[in-house]
C-alpha positions, 0 to 999 in steps of 0.5 A: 855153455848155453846152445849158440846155433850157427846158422843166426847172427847176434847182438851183445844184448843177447838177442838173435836174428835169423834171415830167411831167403825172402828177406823176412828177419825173425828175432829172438833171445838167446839160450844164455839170455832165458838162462839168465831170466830165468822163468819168463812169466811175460814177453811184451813185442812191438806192435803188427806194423811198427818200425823197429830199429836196429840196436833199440829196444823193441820189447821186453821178457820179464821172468819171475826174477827181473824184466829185461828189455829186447832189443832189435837186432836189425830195423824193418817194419814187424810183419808178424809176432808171435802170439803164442807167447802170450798165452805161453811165454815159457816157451821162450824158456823151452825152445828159445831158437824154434818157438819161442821167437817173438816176432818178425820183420821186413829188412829195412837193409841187409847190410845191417847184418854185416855188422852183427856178431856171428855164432863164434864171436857171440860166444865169446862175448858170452864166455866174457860176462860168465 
C-alpha cells in the first residue's frame, strides 16, 4: 500500500495538497502516483505567476514509461515552484511528500479544500483502482 500522510488532502487524479497557516498551498503528487510512473525522467510546473485552477491540469511528470498530466488540487496565483526538480526530478520518486513537491500557491478560496478527499477517503479511492 503506498504511503497516504494524514495531515494532506487529495484529489482523484492522484495529486496532493498541503495548507500551511499563512494560506500558502503546496501541491504534489502522490506515493501511488510516482509508484505508477515509474522513473520520472521530467516534471514540467506552471509558470511563477500564473493562476491555476482547481481540478485542471497545471502540469505534467513524464517517467521513462508515460507522461501524465498534474492536475491542480486548488486554484490561486503560483507564488513558488520547485526548481530543483529540473535538474532532479527523480526526486519526485525518492521523497514525493517532502522535496519532491512541485510548486506552491496563494489560495484563491480556503473553502475549495472542503470538497477535496481526505487521507481515509483517498485511500479508498486507491484501494478501488489497485
Amino acid at each position: 500500500m503506498s504511503e497516504i500522510p494524514s495531515d494532506l488532502k487529495y484529489i482523484e487524479t492522484h495529486q496532493w495538497v498541503r495548507v500551511d497557516a499563512d494560506g500558502t498551498a503546496t501541491v504534489g503528487i502522490t506515493d501511488f502516483a510516482q509508484e505508477q510512473l515509474g522513473d520520472v525522467v521530467y516534471i514540467g510546473v506552471p509558470e511563477m505567476g500564473a493562476t491555476v485552477n482547481g481540478g485542471e491540469e497545471a502540469g505534467v511528470a513524464e517517467s521513462v514509461k508515460s507522461a501524465s498530466d498534474v492536475f491542480s488540487p486548488v486554484t490561486g496565483e503560483v507564488i513558488e515552484i520547485n526548481e530543483k526538480l529540473e535538474d532532479e526530478p527523480e526526486i519526485v520518486n525518492e521523497d514525493p511528500y517532502g522535496d519532491g513537491w512541485m510548486f506552491k500557491v496563494r489560495l484563491a478560496d480556503e473553502g475549495e479544500l472542503e470538497g477535496l478527499m481526505d487521507a481515509a477517503a483517498y485511500a479508498e479511492h486507491v484501494a478501488a483502482e489497485e
